[in-house]
C-alpha positions as CSV (number, residue, x, y, z in Angstrom):
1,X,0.0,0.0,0.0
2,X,1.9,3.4,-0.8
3,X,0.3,6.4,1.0
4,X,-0.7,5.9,3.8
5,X,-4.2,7.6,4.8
6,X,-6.9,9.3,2.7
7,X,-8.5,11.6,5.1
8,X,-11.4,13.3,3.1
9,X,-11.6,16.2,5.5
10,X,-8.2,16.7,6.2
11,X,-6.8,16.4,2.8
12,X,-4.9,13.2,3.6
13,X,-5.5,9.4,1.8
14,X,-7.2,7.3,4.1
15,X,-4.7,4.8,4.1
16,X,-5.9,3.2,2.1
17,X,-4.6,3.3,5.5
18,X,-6.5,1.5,2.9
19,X,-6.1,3.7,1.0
20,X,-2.4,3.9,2.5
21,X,0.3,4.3,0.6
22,X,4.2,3.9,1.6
23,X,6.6,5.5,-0.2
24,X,9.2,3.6,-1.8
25,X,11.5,3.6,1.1
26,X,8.9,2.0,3.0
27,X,7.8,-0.6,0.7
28,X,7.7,-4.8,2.1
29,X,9.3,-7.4,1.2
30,X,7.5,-9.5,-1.4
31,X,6.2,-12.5,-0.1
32,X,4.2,-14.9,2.9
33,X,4.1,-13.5,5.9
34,X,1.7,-14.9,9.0
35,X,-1.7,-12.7,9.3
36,X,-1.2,-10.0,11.9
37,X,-2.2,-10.8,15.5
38,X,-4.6,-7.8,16.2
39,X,-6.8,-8.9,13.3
40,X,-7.3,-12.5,14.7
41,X,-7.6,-10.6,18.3
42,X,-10.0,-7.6,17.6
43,X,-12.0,-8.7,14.1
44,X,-16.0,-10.2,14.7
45,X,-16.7,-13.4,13.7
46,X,-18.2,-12.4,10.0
47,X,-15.0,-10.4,9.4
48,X,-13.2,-14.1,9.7
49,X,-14.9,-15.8,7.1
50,X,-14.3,-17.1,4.0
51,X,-10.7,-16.5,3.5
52,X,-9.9,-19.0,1.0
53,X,-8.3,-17.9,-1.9
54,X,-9.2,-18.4,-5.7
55,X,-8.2,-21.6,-7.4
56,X,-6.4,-19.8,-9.6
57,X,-4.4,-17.5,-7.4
58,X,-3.8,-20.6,-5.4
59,X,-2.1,-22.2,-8.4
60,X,-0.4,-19.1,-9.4
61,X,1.1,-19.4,-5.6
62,X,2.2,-23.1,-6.0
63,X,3.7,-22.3,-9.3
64,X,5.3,-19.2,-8.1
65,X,7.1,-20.9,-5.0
66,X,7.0,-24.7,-5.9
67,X,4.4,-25.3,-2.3
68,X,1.0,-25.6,-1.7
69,X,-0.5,-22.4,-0.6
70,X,-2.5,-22.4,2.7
71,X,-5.6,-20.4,1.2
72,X,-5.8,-18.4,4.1
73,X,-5.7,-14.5,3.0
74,X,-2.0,-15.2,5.2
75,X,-1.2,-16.1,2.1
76,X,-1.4,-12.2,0.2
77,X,1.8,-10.0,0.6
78,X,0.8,-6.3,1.3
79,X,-0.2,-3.8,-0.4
80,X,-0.3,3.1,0.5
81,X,-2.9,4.2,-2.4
82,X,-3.5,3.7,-0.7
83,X,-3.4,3.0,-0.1
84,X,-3.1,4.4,0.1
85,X,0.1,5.8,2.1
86,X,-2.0,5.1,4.9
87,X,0.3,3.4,7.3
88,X,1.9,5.4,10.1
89,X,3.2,8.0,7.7
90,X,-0.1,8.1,6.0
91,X,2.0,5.7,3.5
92,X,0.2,2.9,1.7
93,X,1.5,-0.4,0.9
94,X,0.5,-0.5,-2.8
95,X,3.8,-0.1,-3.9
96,X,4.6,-3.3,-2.3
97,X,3.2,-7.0,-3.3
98,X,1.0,-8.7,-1.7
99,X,0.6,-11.5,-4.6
100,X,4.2,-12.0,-6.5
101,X,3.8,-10.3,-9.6
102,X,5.0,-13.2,-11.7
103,X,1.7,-15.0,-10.2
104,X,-0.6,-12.7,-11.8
105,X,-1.2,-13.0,-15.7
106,X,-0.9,-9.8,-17.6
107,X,-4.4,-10.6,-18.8
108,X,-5.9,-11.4,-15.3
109,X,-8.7,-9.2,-15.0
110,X,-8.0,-7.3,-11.4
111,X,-10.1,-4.0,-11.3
112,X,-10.9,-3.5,-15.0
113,X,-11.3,-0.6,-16.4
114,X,-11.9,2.2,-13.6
115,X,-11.7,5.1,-16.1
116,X,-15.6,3.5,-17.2
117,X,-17.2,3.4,-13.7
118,X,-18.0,6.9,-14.0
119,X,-19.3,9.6,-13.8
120,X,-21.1,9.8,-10.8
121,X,-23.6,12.3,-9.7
122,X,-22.9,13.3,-5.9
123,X,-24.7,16.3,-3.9
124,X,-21.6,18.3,-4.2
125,X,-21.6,18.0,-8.3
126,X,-20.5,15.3,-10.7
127,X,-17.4,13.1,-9.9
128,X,-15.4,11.4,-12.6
129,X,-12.4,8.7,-11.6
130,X,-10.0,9.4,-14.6
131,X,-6.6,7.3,-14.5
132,X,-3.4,9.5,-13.4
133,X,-1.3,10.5,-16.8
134,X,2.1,11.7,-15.1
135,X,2.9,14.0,-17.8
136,X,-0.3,15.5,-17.2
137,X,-0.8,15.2,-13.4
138,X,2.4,14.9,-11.6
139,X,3.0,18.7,-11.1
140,X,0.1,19.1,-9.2
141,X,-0.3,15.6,-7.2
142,X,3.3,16.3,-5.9
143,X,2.1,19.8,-5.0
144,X,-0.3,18.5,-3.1
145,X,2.2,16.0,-1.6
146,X,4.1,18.6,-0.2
147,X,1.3,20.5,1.5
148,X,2.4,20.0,5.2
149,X,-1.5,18.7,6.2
150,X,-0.5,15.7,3.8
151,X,2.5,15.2,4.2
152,X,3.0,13.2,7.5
153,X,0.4,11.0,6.3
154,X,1.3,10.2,2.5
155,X,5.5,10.4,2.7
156,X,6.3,11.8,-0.6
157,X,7.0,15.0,-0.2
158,X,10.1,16.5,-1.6
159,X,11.1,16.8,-5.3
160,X,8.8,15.5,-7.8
161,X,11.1,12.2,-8.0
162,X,9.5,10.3,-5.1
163,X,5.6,11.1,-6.6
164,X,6.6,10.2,-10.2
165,X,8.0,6.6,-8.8
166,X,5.1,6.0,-7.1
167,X,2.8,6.6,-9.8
168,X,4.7,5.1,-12.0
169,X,5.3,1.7,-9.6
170,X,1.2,1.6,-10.3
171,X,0.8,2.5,-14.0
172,X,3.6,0.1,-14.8
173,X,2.8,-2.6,-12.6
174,X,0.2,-5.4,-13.2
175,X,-2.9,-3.9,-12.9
176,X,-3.6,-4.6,-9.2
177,X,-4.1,-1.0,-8.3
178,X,-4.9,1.9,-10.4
179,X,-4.1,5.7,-9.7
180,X,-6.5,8.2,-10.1
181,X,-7.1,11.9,-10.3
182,X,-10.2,12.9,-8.9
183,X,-12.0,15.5,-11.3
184,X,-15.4,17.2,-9.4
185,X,-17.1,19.2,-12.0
186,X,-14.8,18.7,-14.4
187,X,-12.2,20.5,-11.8
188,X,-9.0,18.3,-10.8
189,X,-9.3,18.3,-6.6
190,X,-8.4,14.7,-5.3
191,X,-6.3,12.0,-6.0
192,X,-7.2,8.7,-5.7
193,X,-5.6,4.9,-5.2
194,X,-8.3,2.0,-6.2
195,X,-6.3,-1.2,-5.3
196,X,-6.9,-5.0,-5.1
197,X,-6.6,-5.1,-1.3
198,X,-6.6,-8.8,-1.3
199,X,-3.7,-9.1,-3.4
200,X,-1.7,-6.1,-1.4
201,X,0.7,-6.4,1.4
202,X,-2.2,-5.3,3.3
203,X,-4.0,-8.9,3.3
204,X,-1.1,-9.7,5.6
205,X,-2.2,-7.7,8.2
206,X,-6.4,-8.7,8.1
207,X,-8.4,-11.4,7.0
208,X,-8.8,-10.5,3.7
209,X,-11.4,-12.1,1.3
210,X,-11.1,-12.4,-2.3
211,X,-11.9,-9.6,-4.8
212,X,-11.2,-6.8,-1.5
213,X,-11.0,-3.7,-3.0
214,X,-9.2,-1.1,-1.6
215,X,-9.5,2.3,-1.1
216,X,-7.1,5.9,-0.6
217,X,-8.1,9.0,-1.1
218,X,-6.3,12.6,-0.7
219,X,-8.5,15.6,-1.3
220,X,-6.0,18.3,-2.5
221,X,-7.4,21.9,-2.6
222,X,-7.4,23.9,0.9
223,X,-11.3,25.4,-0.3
224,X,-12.6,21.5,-0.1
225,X,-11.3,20.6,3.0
226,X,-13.2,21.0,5.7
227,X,-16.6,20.4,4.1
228,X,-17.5,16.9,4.2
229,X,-16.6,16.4,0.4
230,X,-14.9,13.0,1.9
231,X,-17.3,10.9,3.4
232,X,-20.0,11.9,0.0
233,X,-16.5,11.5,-2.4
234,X,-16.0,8.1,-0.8
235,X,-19.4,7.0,-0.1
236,X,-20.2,7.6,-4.1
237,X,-16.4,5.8,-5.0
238,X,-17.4,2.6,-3.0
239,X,-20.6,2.3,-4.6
240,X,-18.8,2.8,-7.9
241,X,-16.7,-0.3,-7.0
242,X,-19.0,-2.6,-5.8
243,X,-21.9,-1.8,-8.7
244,X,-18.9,-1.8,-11.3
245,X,-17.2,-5.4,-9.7
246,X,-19.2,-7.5,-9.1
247,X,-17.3,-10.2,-7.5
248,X,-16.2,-8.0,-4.4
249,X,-18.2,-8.3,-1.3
250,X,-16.9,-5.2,0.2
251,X,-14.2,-2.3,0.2
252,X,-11.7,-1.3,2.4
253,X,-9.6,1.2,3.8
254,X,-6.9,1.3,6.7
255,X,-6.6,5.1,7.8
256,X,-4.0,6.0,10.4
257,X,-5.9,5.8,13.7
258,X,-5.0,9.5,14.7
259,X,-6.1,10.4,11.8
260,X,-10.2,11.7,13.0
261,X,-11.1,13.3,10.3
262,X,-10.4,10.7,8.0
263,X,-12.4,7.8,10.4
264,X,-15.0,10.2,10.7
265,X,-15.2,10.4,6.8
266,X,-15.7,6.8,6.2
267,X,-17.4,6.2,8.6
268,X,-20.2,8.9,7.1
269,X,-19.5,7.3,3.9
270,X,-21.1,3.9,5.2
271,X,-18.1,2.3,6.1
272,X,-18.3,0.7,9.3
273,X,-14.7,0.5,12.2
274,X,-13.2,-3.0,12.2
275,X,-10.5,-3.7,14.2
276,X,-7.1,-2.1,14.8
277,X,-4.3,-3.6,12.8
278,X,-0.3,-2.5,13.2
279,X,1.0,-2.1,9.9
280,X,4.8,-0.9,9.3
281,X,4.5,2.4,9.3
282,X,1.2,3.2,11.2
283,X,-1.4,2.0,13.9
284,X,-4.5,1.9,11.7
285,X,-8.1,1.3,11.9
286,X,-9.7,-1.3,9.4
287,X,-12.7,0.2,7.9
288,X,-15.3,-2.2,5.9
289,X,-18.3,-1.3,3.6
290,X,-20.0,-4.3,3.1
291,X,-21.9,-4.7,0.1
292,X,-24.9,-6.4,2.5
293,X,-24.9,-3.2,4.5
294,X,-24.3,-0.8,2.0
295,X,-28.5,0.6,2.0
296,X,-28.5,0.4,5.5
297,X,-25.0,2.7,6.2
């Protein structure tokens, strides 16, 4: 996950952390690693089942590593977004694997096209997910990396160098999470991270199910903080997902646990609080938006 947290009010990413993004310096280790205690410790009893993996990512794993794969979601590497750089520094694990890359297939279908799920009409105007172009958008996501608000959360501030690797980890990577600039009214004012969080480094840390999408966001502009844009942004980007994929049962995010603003966004958004999970680089809180709940929340 690369940045860490996506607050929607604050103007950070809740991480992923869903939406949590780590920078590169803070990427993991590709590979198994055991699921993290507090999950086991602190999740409900719905939030524990099944875990099993697809058949086919469970033979992508064999072939991959020459054993049999538990088909536990232990079995994911991590994922900043988010996402998101939601983890301690606001960092998400994207950048990192959770799933080795040579086990997913070039033509494995992972989020599909994003850049179609839209537009969306919300009560603050029309929102449109459009895929990052760095020639395009790197100027003014790094700007927006260096505001100080952001940047203990997301960890790329500094020259333009650290953004443009991060971006480009995603747009060059296999698929498994997809960069986005956020464009309200036509008007560029958020960045976003949509990631496979069951195939990041952040299925190491809950029990992830198959087809977990996850979730950062950063709302940019000064003017659109402090209005409640995030929980109505997020609230019409997790419907997106779920309507658009149909396969995933529910989207999550892992904001930094200090981070209020951002908690307080999901949870308006209809996310519900999980458990809290320790990632490397953050204490975070494990939202959920189930797609069961999603009428009710």
């Amino acid at each position: 996950m690369p940045p860490t947290d996506a607050t929607a009010n604050a103007g950070f990413a809740p991480g992923t952390e869903i939406g949590i993004k780590t920078s590169p310096s803070a990427r993991e280790d590709r590979g198994h690693a055991a699921r993290h205690p507090a999950a086991d410790a602190g999740a409900d009893i719905e939030d524990t089942l099944d875990l099993r993996l697809p058949d086919e990512f469970r033979a992508f794993f064999a072939n991959d590593i020459g054993t049999e794969p538990s088909g536990t979601a232990s079995s994911g590497a991590e994922h900043a977004g988010a996402e998101d750089t939601g983890i301690g520094a606001e960092r998400s694990l994207n950048t990192g694997i959770g799933v080795p890359a040579s086990a997913v297939p070039k033509d494995t279908d992972l989020l599909g096209e994003v850049a179609d799920w839209g537009p969306v009409s919300t009560s603050a105007g029309v929102l449109h997910l459009v895929p990052v172009r760095i020639e395009r958008d790197l100027s003014i996501i790094s700007r927006w990396m260096n505001d100080p608000a952001v940047t203990a959360f997301w960890g790329l501030a500094g020259s333009q160098n650290a953004t443009e690797e991060h971006l480009h980890s995603q747009l060059h990577g296999d698929g498994r999470s997809v960069p986005c600039m956020g464009l309200l009214e036509g008007t560029p004012m958020s960045y976003w991270e949509i990631y496979r969080a069951d195939l990041d480094p952040l299925a190491r840390h809950y029990p992830a199910r198959p087809h977990d999408i996850g979730v950062h966001l950063l709302i940019g502009g000064l003017g659109d903080r402090g209005r409640g844009l995030g929980g109505t942004l997020l609230r019409a980007v997790a419907d997106l997902a779920l309507d658009n994929r149909p396969a995933c049962a529910r989207i999550v995010a892992e904001p930094d646990i200090r981070n209020t603003p951002s908690v307080a966004a999901f949870l308006t958004a209809g996310f519900r609080f999980s458990v809290e999970i320790e990632l490397p680089v953050k204490r975070a809180a494990l939202m959920i938006k189930d797609r069961s709940l999603r009428h009710l929340l």
